[in-house]
N, C-alpha and C positions, 0 to 999 in steps of 0.2 A: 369074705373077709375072715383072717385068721380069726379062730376065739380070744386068745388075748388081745389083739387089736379091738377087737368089736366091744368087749368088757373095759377095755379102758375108753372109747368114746364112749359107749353109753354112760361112763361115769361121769364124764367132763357134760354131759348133756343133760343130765339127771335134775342136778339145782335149775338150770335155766327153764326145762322141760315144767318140770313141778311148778313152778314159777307161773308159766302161763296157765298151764293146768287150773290154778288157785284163782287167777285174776279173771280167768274167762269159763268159768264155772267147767271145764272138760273133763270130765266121768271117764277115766280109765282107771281100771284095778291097776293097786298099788304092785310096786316091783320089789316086796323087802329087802333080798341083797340089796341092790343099788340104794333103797333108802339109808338100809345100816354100813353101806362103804364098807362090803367085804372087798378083798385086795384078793383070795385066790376062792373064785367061786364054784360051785358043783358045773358039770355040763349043764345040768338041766337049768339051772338061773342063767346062766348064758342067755340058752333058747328061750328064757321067759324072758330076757331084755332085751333081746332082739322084738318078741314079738312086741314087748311093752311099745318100743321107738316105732315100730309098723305103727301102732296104734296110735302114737302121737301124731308123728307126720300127715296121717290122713287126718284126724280131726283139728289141727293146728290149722288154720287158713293164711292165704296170704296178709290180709290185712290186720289180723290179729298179731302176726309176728311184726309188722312193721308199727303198729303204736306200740305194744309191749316193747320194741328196740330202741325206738327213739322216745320214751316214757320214762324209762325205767333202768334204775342203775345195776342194776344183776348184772349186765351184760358188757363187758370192757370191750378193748378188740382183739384180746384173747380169746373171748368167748364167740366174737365174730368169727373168727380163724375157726374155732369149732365148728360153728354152724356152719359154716362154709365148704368144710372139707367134708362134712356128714352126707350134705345134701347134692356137693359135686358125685359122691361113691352111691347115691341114690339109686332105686329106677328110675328112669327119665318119662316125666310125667308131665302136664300143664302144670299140677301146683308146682312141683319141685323146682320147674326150669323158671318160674315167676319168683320164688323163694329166694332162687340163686342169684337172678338180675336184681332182687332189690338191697340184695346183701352186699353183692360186689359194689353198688353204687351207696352203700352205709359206709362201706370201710374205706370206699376211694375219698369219698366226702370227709369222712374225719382227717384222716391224713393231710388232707389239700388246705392251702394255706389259705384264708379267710379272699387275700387281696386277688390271688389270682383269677386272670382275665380269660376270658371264652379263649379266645386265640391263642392261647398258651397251652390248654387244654387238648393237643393233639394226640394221637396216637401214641406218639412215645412218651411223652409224658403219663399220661395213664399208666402205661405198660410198663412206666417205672413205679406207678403208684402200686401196682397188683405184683410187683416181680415178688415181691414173700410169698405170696400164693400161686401164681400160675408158674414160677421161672422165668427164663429169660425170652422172648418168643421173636419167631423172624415177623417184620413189621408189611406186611405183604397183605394187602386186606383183599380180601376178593370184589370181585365188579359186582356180587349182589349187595356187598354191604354200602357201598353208595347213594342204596335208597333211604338211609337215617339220616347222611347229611340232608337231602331234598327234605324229609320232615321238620329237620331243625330250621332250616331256611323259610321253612313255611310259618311255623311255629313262630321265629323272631315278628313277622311282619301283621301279627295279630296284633291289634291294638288295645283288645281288655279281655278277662278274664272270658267272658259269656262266648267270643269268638274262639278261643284257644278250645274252652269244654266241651262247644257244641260244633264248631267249625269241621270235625271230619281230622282233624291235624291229630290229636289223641290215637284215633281211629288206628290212622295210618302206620303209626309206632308201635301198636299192636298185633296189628296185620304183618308189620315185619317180619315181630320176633315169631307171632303163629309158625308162618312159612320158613320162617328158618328149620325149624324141624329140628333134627339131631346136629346139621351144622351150629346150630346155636353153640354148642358143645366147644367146637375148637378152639382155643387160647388166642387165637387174635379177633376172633368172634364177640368172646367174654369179653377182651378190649375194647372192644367198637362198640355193644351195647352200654358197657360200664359207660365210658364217654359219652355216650347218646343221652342217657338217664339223667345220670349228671347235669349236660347241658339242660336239659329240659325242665330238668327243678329250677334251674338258676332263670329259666324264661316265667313259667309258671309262677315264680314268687315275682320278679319283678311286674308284671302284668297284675298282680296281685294288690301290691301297692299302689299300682296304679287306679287304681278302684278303691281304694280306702282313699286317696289323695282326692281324686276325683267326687268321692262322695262327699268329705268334707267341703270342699269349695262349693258343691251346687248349694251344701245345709247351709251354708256362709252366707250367700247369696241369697238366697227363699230368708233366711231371717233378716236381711236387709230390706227384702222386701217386705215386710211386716207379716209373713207366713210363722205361721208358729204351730201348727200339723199341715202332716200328709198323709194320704193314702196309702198307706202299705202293706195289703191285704195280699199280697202275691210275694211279698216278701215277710207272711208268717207273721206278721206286727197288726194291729188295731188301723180299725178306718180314719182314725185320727189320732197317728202317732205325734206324742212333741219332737219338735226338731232337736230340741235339748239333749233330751232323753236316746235319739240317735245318733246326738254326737257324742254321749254316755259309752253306747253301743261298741261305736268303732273304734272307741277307746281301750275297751275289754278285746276288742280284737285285735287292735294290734298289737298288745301283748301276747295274747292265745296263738295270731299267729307267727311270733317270732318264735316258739318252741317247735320244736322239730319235727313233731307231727302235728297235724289239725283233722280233724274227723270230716266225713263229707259234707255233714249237714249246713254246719255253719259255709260251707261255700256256698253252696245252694241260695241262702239265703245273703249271699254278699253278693252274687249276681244279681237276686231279685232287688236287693235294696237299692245298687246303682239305677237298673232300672225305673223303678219308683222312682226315685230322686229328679232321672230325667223329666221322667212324666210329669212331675209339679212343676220343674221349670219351665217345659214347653205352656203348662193350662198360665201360669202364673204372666209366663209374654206372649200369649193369647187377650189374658184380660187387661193390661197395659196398652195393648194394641186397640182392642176396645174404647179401651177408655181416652185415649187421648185425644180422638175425633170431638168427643163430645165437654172434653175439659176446652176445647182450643172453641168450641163454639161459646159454651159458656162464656171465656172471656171476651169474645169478637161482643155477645151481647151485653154485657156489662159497663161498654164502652171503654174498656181500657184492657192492661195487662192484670194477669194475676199471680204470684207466688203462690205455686205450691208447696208442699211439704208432704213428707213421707207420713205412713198413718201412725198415733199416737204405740201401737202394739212395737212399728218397727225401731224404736227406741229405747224399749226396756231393758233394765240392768240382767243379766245373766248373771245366775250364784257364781260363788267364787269359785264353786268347786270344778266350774265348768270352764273355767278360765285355762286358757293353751291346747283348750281338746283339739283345734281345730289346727295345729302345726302341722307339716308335712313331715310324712313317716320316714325315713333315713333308712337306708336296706342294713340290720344288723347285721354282727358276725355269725351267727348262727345257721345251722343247717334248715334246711326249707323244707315246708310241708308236700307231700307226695299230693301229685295231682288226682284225687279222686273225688266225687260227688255224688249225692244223694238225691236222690226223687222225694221220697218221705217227708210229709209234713211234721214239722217238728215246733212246738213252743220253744219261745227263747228264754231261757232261765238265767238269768242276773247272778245269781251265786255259782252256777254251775260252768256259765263263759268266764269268768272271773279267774277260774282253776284251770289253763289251761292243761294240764297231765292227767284233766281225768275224761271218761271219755264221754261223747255229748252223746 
């Protein structure tokens, strides 16, 4: 890259740079031209802003630029356009070509109109989504790119979250782009993964909801049945959590996750929680099941019929404040959280799920 070329993107990339630098503690010596906006600098600051952007690029990670993007208002899609064209002139590396996929699918995401349908979402449509950046491209995809529709097919027919993360489907989309190698590079390439991402948030988030809807209704249900804790020890919560207090929970997340990022952890723990949830319902029509042998004997001995009732617990008034938690969550217009997750045990913090921009 010429030197004035290279002085003017490190300029444009400087605030954004510094930016993450601050918010993710990253220890690189400062670059003072580019702090103090000199406009014609020595040779030698050139090659110190060059090396300075060396330096950022490697210790920036993928995941650190994707909350700080979707976090954080530094970044228009001006500033996308920068990062875009910084990291296309890159070496082509694992991070960079991860940098590159999750930016093209940030900028084709803003652009695209809230309503639009999976099926609308084809190649040429993208490809007019990306023509500010890539040009105009002949639409000719190659036979290896074929194997992202078969992931997204796979993908649609997961039925919840815990399938889609752990089912091999993630895997597969990975393993793609791995083996794409330097063809990742070619402009109807960039297309077809843009597209693939894309699609796969909008599976990911609905799959997503389907697991907060789903959890609400089992906690609906265990509280009709006079259940008021459950076990939620595998989902990071106490041996006897109130059902209240998790429908408190899913509440704070479905706010946290209508913002456009969500951090692993709390997925992690929305898996585990569905699960738990299961698991009371199944113990909960187990002891139903129990029990009604020996309530139907008691009345054969009583000589007559008897009226039941549900126990005095399943009855009780819910605070106000808990009133509507349990509505079904409606897909906002908003961008969707990138599918990633966490192994790490984590406490769940009430003020801290509450925020969802900062990070868990």
């Amino acid at each position: 890259m010429d030197p004035v070329a290279l002085w003017s993107s490190a300029r444009r990339l400087h605030p954004i740079y510094a930016e993450l630098a601050r918010e993710f503690v990253i220890e690189v010596p400062a670059c003072a031209d580019l702090e103090a906006g000199v406009e014609t600098p020595a040779p030698e600051s050139i090659e110190h802003a060059q090396l300075w952007l060396n330096s950022m690029d490697e210790k920036i990670q993928v995941h650190q630029l994707r909350q700080f993007l979707q976090t954080s208002s530094v970044v228009d899609a001006e500033g996308l356009v920068v990062l875009l064209q910084h990291f296309l002139k890159a070496p082509r590396t694992d991070s960079s070509r991860d940098k590159i996929d999750f930016l093209l699918v940030q900028y084709f995401s803003q652009s695209a109109p809230a309503e639009l349908e999976d099926n609308h979402a084809d190649l040429a449509y993208v490809a007019q989504g990306l023509e500010p950046l890539l040009g105009t491209v002949e639409l000719k995809a190659p036979v290896w790119l074929n194997a992202l529709d078969r992931v997204l097919d796979s993908a649609r027919r997961c039925r919840s979250l815990d399938e889609l993360l752990h089912g091999g489907v993630l895997d597969q989309g990975r393993k793609a782009k791995a083996q794409a190698g330097d063809l990742f590079y070619l402009p109807i390439a960039l297309i077809a993964f843009t597209r693939f991402g894309y699609l796969m948030r909008r599976v990911f988030f609905r799959l997503m909801l389907t697991d907060l809807n789903t959890i609400l209704d089992g906690l609906t249900e265990l509280g009709e049945k006079g259940v008021e804790t459950i076990d939620c020890r595998r989902a990071q919560f106490s041996a006897q959590e109130p059902i209240i207090r998790l429908r408190m929970i899913c509440q704070s997340w479905k706010v946290m996750f209508q913002a456009e990022y969500s951090s692993g952890q709390p997925l992690r723990m929305l898996v585990d929680l569905r699960a738990s949830v299961d698991g009371a319902l199944s113990l909960a029509a187990e002891g139903e099941a129990k029990a009604a042998p020996r309530a139907a004997a008691a009345a054969a001995g009583a000589g007559g019929s008897v009226t039941t009732s549900k126990p005095a617990e399943a009855h009780q008034t819910l605070p106000e404040a808990d009133a509507g938690l349990t509505a079904k969550f409606a897909v906002p217009d908003a961008d969707v959280p990138e599918f990633e997750i966490s192994d790490a045990p984590q406490e769940w913090n009430p003020d801290a799920d509450s925020q969802p921009n900062k990070e868990k």
